[in-house]
C-alpha positions as CSV (number, residue, x, y, z in Angstrom):
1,X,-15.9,52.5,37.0
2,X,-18.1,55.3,35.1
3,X,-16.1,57.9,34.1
4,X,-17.7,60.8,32.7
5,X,-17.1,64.1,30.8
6,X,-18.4,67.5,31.9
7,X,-18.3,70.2,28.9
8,X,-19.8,73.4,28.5
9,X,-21.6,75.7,26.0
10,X,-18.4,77.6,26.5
11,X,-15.7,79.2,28.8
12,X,-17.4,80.6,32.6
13,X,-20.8,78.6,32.1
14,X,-20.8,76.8,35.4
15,X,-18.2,73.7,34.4
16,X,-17.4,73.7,37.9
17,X,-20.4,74.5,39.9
18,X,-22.1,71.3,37.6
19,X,-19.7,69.3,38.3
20,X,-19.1,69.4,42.1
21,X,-22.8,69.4,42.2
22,X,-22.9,66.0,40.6
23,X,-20.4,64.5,42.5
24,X,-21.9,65.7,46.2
25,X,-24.9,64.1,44.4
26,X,-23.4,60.6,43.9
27,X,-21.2,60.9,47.6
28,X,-24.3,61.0,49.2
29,X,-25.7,58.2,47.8
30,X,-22.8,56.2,48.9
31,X,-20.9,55.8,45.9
32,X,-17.0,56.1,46.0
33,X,-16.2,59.5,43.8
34,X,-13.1,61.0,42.5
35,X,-13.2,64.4,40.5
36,X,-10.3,65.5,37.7
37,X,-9.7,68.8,36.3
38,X,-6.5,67.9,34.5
39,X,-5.9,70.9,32.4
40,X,-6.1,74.3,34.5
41,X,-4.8,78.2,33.5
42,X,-5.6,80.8,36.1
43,X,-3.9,78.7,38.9
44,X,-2.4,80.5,41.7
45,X,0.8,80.1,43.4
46,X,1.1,78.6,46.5
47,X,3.8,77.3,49.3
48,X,2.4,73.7,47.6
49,X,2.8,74.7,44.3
50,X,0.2,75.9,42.1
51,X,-3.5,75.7,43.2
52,X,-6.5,75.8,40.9
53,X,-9.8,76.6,42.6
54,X,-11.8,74.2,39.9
55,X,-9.4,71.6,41.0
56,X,-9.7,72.6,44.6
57,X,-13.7,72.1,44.7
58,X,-13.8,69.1,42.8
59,X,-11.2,67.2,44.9
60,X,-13.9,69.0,48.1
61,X,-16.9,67.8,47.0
62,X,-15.0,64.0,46.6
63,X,-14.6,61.2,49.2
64,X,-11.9,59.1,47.2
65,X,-8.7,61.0,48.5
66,X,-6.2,61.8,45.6
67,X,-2.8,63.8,45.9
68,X,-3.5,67.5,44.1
69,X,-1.0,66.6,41.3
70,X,-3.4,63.6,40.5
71,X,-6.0,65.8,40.1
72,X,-4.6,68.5,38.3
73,X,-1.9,67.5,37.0
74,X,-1.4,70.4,34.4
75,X,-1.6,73.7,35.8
76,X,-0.2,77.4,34.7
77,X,-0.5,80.6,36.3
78,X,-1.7,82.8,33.5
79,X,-5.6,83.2,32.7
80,X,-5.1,82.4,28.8
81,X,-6.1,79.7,26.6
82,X,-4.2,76.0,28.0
83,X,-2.2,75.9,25.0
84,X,-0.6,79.3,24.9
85,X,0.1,78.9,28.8
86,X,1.7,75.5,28.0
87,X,3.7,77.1,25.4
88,X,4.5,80.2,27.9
89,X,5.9,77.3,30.5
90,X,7.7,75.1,28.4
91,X,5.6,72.5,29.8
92,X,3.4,71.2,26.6
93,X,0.2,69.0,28.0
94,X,0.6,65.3,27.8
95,X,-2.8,63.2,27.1
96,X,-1.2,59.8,27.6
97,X,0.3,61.0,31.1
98,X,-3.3,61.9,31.8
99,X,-4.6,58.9,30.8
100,X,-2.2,57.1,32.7
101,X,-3.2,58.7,35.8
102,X,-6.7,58.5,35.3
103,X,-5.7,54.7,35.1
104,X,-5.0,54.7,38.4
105,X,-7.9,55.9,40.1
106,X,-10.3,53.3,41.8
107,X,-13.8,54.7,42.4
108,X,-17.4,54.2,41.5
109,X,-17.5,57.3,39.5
110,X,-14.6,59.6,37.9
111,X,-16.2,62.9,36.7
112,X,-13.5,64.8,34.5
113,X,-14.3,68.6,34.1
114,X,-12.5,70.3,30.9
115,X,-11.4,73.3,30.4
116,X,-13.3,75.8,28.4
117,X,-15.8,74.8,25.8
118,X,-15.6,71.6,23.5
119,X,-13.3,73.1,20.7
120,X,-10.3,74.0,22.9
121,X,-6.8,73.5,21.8
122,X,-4.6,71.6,23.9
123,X,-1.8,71.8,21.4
124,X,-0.7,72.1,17.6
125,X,-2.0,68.8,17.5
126,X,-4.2,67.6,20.3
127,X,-7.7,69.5,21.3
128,X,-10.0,68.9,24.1
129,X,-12.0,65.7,22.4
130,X,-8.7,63.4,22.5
131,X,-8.3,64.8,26.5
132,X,-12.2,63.7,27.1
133,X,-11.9,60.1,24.5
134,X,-8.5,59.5,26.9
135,X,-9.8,60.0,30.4
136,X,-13.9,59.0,29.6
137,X,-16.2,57.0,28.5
138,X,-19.5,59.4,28.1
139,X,-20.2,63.2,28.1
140,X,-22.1,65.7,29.7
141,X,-23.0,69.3,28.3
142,X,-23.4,72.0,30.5
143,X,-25.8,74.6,28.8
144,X,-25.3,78.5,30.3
145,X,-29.1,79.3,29.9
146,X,-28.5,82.6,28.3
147,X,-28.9,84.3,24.9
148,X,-27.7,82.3,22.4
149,X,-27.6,79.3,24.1
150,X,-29.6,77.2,21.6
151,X,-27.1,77.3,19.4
152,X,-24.1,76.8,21.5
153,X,-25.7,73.7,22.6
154,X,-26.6,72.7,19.4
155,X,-22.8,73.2,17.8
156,X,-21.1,71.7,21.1
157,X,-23.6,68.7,20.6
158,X,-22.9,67.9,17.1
159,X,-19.0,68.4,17.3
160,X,-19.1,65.8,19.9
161,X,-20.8,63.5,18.0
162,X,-19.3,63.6,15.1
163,X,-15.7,63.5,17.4
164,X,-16.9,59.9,18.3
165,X,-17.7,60.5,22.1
166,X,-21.2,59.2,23.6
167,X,-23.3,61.9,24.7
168,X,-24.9,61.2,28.3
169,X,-27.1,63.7,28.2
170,X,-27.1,67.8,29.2
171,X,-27.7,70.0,32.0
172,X,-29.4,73.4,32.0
173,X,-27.6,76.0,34.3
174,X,-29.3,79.5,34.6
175,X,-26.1,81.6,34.1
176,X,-28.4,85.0,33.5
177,X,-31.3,85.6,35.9
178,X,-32.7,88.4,33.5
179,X,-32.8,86.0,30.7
180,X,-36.0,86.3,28.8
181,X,-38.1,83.4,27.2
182,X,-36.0,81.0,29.5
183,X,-39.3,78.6,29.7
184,X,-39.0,79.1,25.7
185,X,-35.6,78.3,25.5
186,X,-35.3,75.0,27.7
187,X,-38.4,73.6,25.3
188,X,-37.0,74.2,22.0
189,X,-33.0,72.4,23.7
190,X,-35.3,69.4,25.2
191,X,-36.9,69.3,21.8
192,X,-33.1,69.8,19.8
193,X,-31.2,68.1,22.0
194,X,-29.6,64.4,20.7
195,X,-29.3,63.8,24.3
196,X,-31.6,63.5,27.2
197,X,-31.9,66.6,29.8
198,X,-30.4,65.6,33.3
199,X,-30.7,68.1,35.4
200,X,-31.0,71.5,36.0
201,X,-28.9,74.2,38.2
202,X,-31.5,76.9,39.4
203,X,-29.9,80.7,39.7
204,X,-28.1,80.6,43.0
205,X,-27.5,83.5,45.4
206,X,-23.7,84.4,46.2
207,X,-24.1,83.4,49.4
208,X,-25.1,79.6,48.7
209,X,-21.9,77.7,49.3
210,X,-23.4,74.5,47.7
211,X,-26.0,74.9,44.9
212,X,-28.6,72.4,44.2
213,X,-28.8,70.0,41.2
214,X,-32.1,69.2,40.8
215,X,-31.9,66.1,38.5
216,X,-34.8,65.8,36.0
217,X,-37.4,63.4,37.0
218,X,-37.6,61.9,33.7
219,X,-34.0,60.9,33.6
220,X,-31.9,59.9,35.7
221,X,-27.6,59.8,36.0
222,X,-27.8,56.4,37.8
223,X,-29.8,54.9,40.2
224,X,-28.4,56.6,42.9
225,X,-29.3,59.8,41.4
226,X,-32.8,58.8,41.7
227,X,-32.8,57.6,45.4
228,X,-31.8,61.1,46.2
229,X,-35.2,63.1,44.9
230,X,-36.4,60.8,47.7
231,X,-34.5,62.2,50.4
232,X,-36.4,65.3,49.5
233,X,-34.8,66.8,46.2
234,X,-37.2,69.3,44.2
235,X,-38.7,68.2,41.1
236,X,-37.7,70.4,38.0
């Protein structure tokens, strides 16, 4: 099984969006796919329990069918940094329960979205590198394209590194329509980059249910990626 990593540049940079993108990606293609989000604040109460809508359109965009606390197996109401919402509930994340249940998944694919940027806390002694070295094997970046974005991705990139986690590659996601230079911008991150470009997430309107990721045609996530630009995908 590949199990990957999705990261971001930072906290509401399209995470999510990325991720369920990639995974509708791979479904289609006939691969068997679970998602994970397994640290989630700003979940809301339900008559199951807490929900998180990360969680929710991850385990949506799947076809291997996992029971919610699988999933997201760490959820707090408040909208706060994990580890202060841990602390608020009593209820301190545990990585090798994680990794246990990540154990347990059998799919083709695991892609395990995290929460905020790379240099979360998930504790007074754990952060988000020891979630992503005990649930994957590789990660992906996603890059908001706005200002300031070059160095984001060029911090997040080198902190992973030097954490000891392979870097798959990144994916551009155009967070700011107004953005200026943005041709400018992706040259100088495919030139900075340590990691191949994958794909790219165009600006989407509101009322697009399910953006597009269009994966770059010189790389490609596997070859099922591929076989999808020839079921009509648009070229970056």
């Amino acid at each position: 099984m590949k199990r990957w990593f999705i990261t971001g540049t930072d906290t509401e940079i399209g995470k999510t969006v990325v991720a369920s993108a990639l995974i509708r990606h791979l479904v289609a293609a006939g691969y068997r796919v679970a998602g994970m989000k397994p640290v989630a604040s700003g979940c809301a109460m339900t008559g199951a329990g807490l929900r998180n809508e990360d969680a929710l359109s991850l385990m949506a965009a799947s076809n291997v069918g996992l029971p919610y606390d699988v999933v997201n197996p760490f959820a707090y109401a408040p909208a706060i940094a994990p580890h202060i919402a841990a602390q608020e509930a009593g209820r301190p994340i545990d990585i090798a329960a994680i990794s246990a249940l990540a154990g347990t998944i059998e799919a083709d694919y695991l892609v395990v979205e995290g929460v905020g940027g790379w240099m979360v806390p998930l504790g007074d002694v754990h952060m988000l590198a020891d979630l992503a070295r005990a649930t994957a094997d590789e990660v992906i970046v996603v890059v908001g394209l706005r200002l300031g974005c070059i160095n984001h991705a060029l911090l997040t990139a080198a902190r992973i590194a030097s954490d000891g986690m392979p870097l798959k590659g990144w994916i551009a996601n155009h967070v700011d329509p107004d953005m200026q230079a943005q041709a400018e911008n992706m040259h100088t991150l495919e030139t900075l980059m340590p990691c191949p470009l994958l794909g790219v997430m165009h600006w989407q309107n509101s009322n697009r249910q399910y953006p597009e990721l269009k994966i770059h045609p010189k790389e490609a996530l596997s070859n099922a990626v591929l076989a999808l630009s020839e079921r009509g995908m648009r070229q970056v």
